[in-house]
N, C-alpha and C positions, 0 to 999 in steps of 0.2 A: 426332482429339485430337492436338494438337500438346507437342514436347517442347523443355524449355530444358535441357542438361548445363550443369553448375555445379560449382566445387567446394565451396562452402558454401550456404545457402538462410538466411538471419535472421528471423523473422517474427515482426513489432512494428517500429514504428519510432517509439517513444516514447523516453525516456531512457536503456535499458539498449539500444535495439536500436538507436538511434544510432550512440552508442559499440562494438556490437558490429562493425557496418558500418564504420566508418572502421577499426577493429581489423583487422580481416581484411584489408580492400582495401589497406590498409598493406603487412600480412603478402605482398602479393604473389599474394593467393587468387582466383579468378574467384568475386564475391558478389553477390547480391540481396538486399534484404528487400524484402517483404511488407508492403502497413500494410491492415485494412480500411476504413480511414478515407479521407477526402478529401485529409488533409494530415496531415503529421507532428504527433507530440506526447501519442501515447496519452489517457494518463486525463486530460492536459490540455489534448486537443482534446475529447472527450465531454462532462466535466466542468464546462460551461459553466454551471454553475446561478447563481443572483444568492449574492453575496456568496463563492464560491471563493475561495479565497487558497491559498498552502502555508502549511504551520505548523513548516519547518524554514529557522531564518535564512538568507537570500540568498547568503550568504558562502560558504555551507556547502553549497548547495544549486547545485551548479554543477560543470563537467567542471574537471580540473585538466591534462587529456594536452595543452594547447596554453597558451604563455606569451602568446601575439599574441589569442587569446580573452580574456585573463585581463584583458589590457589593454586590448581595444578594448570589452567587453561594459562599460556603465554600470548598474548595480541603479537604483531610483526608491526605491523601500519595504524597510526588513529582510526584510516578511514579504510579496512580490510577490503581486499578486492573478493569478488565473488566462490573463488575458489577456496579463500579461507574462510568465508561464513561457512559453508557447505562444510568444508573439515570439522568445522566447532558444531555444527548441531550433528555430525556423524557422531564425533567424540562422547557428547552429549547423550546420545542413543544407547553407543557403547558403552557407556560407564555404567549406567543406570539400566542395564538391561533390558532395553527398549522393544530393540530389535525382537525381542521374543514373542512380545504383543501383537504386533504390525506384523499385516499382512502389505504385502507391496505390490504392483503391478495390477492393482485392483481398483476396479473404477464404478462406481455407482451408479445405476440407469432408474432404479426409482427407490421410493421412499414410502411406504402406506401408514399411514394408524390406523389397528385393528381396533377397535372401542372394547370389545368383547375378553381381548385378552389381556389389555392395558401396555401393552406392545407395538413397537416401529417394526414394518418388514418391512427391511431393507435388501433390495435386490445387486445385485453386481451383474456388469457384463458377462463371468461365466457360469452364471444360474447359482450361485451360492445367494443366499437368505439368510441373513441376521435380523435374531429378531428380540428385538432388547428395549428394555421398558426406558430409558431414556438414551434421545439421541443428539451426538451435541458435534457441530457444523464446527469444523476449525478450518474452512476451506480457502479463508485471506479477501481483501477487499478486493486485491488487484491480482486475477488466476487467470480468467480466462477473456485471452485475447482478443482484442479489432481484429480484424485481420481484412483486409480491401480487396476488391477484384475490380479489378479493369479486362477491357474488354482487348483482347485477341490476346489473353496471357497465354494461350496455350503454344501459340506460334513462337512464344521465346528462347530463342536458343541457349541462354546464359542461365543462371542459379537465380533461383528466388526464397532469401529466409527471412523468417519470423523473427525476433528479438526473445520472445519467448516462450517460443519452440526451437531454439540453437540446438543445432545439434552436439552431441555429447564430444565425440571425436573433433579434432582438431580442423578445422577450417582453413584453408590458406589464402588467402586474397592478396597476397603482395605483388605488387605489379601488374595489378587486375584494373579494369574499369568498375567502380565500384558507385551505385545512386544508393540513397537513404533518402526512403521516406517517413517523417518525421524527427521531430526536433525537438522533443519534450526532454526531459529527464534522459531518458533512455538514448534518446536519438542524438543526445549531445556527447554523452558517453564513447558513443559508437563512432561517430563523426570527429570527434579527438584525438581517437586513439588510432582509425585509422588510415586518416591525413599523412603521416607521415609515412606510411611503407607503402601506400597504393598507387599505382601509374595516374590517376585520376578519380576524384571522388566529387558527385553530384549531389547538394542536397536539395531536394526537393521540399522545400518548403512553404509551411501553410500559414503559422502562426507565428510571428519571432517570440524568443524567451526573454524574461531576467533572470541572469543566469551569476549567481557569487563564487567567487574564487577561492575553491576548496586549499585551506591550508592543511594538504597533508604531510605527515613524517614518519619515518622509522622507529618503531619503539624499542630501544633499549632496556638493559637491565635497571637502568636507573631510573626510567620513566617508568616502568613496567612496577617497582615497588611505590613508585609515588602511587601510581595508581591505585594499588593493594591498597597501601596504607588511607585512601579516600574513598574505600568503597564502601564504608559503613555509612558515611554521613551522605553520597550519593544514592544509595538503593535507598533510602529514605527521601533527599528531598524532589528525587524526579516525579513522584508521585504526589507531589503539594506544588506541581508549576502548569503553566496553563497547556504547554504542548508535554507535557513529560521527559523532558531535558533538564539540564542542571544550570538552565536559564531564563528568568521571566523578565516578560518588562516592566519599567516600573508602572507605580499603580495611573489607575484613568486620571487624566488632569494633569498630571507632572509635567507632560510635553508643554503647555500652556503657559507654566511657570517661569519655561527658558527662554533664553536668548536661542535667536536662530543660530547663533554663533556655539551657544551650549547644548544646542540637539544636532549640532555636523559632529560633534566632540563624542556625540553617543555614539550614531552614524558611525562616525570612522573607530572606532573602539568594538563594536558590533563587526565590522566589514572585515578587521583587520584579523577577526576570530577565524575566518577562512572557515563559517560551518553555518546550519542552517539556524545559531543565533539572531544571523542578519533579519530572519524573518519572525522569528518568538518571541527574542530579547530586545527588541525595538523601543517603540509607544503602542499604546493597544490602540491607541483612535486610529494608526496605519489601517485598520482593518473597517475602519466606520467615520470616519470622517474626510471627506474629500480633500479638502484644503491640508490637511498633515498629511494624507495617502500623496498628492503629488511633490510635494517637500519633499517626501523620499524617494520618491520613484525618481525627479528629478538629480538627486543622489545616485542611484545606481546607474540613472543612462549618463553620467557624470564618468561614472568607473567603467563603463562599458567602453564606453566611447574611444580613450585612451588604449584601449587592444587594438581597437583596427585602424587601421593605414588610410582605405580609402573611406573619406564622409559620404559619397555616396551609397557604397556599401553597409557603411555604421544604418545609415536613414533604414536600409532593410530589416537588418539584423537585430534595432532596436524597437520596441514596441511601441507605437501609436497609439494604438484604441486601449488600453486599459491600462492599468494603474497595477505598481510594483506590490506583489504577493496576493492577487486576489485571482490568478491561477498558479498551479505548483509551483515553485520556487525548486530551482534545481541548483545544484551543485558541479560546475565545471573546472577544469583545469587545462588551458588549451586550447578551449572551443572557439572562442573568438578569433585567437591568434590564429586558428587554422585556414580562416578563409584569407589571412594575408598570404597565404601560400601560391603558386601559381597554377596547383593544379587541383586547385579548391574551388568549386565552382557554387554558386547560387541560382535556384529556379523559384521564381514564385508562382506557387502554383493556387497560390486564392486569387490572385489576380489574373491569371492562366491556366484553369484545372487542366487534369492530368487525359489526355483525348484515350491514350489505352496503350500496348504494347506494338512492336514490332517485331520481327526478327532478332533484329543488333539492337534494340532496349525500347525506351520509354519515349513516348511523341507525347510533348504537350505545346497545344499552342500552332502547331503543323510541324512542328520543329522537332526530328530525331537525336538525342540523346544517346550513343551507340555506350552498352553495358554489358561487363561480362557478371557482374553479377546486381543485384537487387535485395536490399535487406529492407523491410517495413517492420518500422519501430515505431506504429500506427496504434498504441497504448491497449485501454482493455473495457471491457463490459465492466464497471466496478460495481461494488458493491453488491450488486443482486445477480450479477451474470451466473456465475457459479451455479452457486442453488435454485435460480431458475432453471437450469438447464437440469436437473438430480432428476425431478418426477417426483417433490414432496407433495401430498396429500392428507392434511388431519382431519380432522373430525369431519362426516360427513359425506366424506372425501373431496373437502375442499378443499382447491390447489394453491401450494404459493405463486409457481406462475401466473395464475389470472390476478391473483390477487395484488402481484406485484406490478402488473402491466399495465394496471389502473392504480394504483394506490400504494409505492412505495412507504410499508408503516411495518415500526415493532414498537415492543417496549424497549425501552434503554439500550438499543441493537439486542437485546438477549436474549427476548422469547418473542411468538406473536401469537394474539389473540386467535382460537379455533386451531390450536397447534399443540397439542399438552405435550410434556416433556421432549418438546425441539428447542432447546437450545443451542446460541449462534456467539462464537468468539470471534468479534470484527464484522459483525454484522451489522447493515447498515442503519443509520440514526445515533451511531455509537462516535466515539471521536478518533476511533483506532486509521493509522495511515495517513488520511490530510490531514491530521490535525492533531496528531499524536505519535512521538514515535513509538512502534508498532512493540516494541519489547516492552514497554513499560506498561501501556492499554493491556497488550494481550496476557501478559502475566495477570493485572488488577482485574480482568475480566475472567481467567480462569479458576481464580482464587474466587469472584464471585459463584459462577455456577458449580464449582464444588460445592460449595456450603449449601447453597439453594439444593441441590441435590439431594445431599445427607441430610438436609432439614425435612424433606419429603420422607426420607427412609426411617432416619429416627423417633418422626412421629409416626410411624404404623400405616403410611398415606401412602398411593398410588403414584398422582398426579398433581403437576405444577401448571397453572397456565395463569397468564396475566387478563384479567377484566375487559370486555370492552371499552368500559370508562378508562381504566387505568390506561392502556392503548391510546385513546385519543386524548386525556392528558398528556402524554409525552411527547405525542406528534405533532401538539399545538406548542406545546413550549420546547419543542426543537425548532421549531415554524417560525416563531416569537423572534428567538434566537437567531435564528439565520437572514432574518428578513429586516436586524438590525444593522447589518452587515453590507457592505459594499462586494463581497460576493456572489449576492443576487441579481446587477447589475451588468453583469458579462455571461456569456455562456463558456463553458469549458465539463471537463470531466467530473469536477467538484460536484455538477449540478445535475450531470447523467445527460450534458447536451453531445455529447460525442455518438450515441447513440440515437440512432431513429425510432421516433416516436415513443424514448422514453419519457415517465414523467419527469417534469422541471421539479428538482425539490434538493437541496441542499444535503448531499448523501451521508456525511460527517456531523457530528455535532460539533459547534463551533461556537459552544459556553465555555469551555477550560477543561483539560482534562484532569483538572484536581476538584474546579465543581463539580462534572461526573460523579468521579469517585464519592466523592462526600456525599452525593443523592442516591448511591449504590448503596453506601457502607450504610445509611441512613436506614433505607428501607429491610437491610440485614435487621438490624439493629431493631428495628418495630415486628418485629414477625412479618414480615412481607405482605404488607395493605395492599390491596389492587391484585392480589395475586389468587385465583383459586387454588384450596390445595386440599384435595379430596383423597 
């Protein structure tokens, strides 16, 4: 068994673990990351499904730490399809000599703290050991996928993929019989896009969405210097708004003030932005007040409604049991219109589950569904999936799995107590993903644990780890927070219900991600209270 000394170890090299790499090697650090993948990019090299895009504008969706980026990098589309995220963080590698650091096709199987040497051994699937005095998780909230079995799949004769295990190479399904199951985010993507080339497409569906009407465009040269020309004043205020977009709502109480005639005036001002505004820039009671959450919800199944042809279909396709944004909010273009199609089919399958496979496809209900292929866009383990599955072990050798299987907790998503120098960009408690977009969080979070870092180095110290107390202060005022909230009221992925026998606990912080920050930048600011640092 061979060993690598380091003095940091990154592992991911998707968008937080980039920037965490150029961060450190900056810093003057001896760093690596890790990717298991072939090439940089994370969930947007996996994520290869038909119809992928992001659903956070280009402008916004993008590093701000270099001005010669800002200007050499050209967007195509507001809302880039997945193929050109993946260009922009290769480019990103490339510029800044990334590539040299990273190790690729390298996958993690466990994680130790050595007490004795002040050191992470970290193992890899082909017996390589890194073993580096701090370790920092850029692994993403949403990596490692649901993925469903039903019973007699082996007997199927047709293809069956992942959404996020796509294969790399080109897929052809034109003309094919084609089921989707799910309909989140992902599944609406896929189910839009292809509606229109496939002989027939089934979606098997569990949950219906609210789903807003991406206004996407082509970006020109003329858009493309607007943009420039606003990107000083945007890389600043995305980081002072509650989701980190260059949109808040107005403050608590303003809904109150209006006419219901002057919150449809917001409504349709918010709808007409064609982004996930509709859900940030609203009213914030949408999120904690019943009586304004259905005002709007009644709003969107308003807009919904109007895509499809048949009302009895509409009744399916719109939601019933809960209320607009208190699960993901996706972004479509198509999706509804697709089931006016006639070879657009609908299964409910909470009302039907799925009995297992056949030969020729999917029986639910006794009833065969004949498919040439099968795509499950059946979402992911958030938040903790990942890093439970590593084999981390600190102090003592206690595990984050057990730890997390009872008791989802860190500090500020960043460290957790009995873990010295494991640090987590997107780590759960943090508001990165539902509740942030993910560029804005994961930069303010790498720029935190750099400093935390070098603050250990600089003072002649070893070790970082957060208090017990300090721990269960953050747990209880994430707790606080969440439980003011009308998304403790539903189950969904937010809350780790998609998951059996996870615990129920609200996986995002959902205070603002600019009050975050300010309790981050705060605790910088004080020498970092709650924190050991030996």
């Amino acid at each position: 068994m061979s060993y690598k000394y380091l003095d940091a170890l990154v592992v991911g090299a998707g968008v937080s673990g980039l920037y965490q790499l150029y961060k450190l090697r900056e810093a003057g650090l001896t760093v690596t990351a890790v990717e298991s993948a072939p090439d940089v990019g994370g969930t947007w090299y996996w994520n290869a499904y038909p119809g992928c895009r992001v659903d956070s504008p280009a402008n916004i969706y993008q590093y701000w730490f270099s001005q010669e980026l800002l200007d050499d990098w050209e967007w195509s589309e507001r809302f880039p399809a997945q193929p050109e995220i993946k260009r922009y963080l290769q480019h990103v590698a490339n510029r800044f000599d990334l590539y040299s650091s990273i190790e690729l096709d390298t996958r993690v199987v466990s994680a130790h703290w050595k007490e004795q040497e002040g050191r992470w051994h970290v193992t890899t699937e082909a017996g390589l050991v890194y073993a580096a005095k701090y370790l920092v998780s850029c692994v993403g909230l949403l990596s490692t996928p649901k993925v469903l079995s039903f019973p007699n799949q082996e007997v199927f004769q047709g293809q069956v993929y992942h959404t996020a295990k796509w294969p790399q190479e080109p897929v052809d399904l034109k003309g094919l019989r084609v089921g989707v199951i799910g309909n989140g985010a992902t599944g609406i993507q896929v189910i839009q896009t292809l509606a229109p080339e496939v002989a027939e497409l089934t979606s098997f569906q569990r949950t219906p969405q609210y789903a807003v009407r991406m206004k996407n465009y082509a970006v020109d040269e003329k858009i493309m210097a607007e943009w420039r020309a606003d990107y000083p004043r945007l890389s600043q205020l995305v980081h002072n708004t509650f989701g980190g977009f260059p949109w808040d709502p107005a403050e608590e109480g303003h809904a109150a003030t209006l006419t219901i005639e002057q919150r449809r005036e917001v409504l349709e001002e918010c709808w007409a932005d064609g982004s996930l505004r509709m859900f940030v820039g609203t009213f914030p009671e949408v999120l904690v007040d019943p009586v304004m959450n259905e005002e709007v919800t009644e709003f969107v199944r308003e807009k919904i409604r109007v895509q499809i042809n048949d009302p009895d279909l509409a009744q399916k396709l719109i939601p019933r049991d809960h209320g607009y944004g208190l699960r993901r909010v996706p972004l479509e273009n198509g999706y509804y219109e697709a089931f006016n199609q006639s070879n657009v089919h609908l299964v409910d399958i909470k009302a039907t589950p799925i009995d297992g496979f056949s030969e020729r496809g999917l029986v639910v209900g006794g009833e065969e569904y004949p498919l040439d292929a099968l795509i499950m866009a059946t979402g992911f383990d958030a938040g903790t999936g990942t890093l439970s599955r590593m084999g981390v072990e600190g102090r003592d050798g206690k595990s984050l799995t057990a730890l997390w299987r009872d008791d989802i907790r860190t500090t500020l998503g960043l460290q957790v107590h009995g873990f010295p120098n494991l640090f987590l960009v997107g780590g759960p408690l943090s508001p990165i993903a539902a509740f942030c977009n993910v560029q804005t969080c994961a930069q303010q979070q790498v720029d935190w644990v750099t400093d935390a870092i070098l603050n250990v180095v600089n003072a002649g110290k070893s070790t970082m780890e957060p208090t017990a107390e300090r721990e269960e202060e953050w747990v209880q005022h994430h707790d606080e927070v969440a439980n003011e909230t009308l998304m403790m009221t539903i189950d969904s992925w937010y809350t780790g219900a998609n998951i059996e026998g996870k615990q129920r606990r609200l996986l995002s912080y959902i205070g603002g991600a600019h009050v975050y920050r300010e309790l981050c930048d705060e605790i910088q600011a004080q020498g970092y209270p709650g924190f050991s640092i030996e």
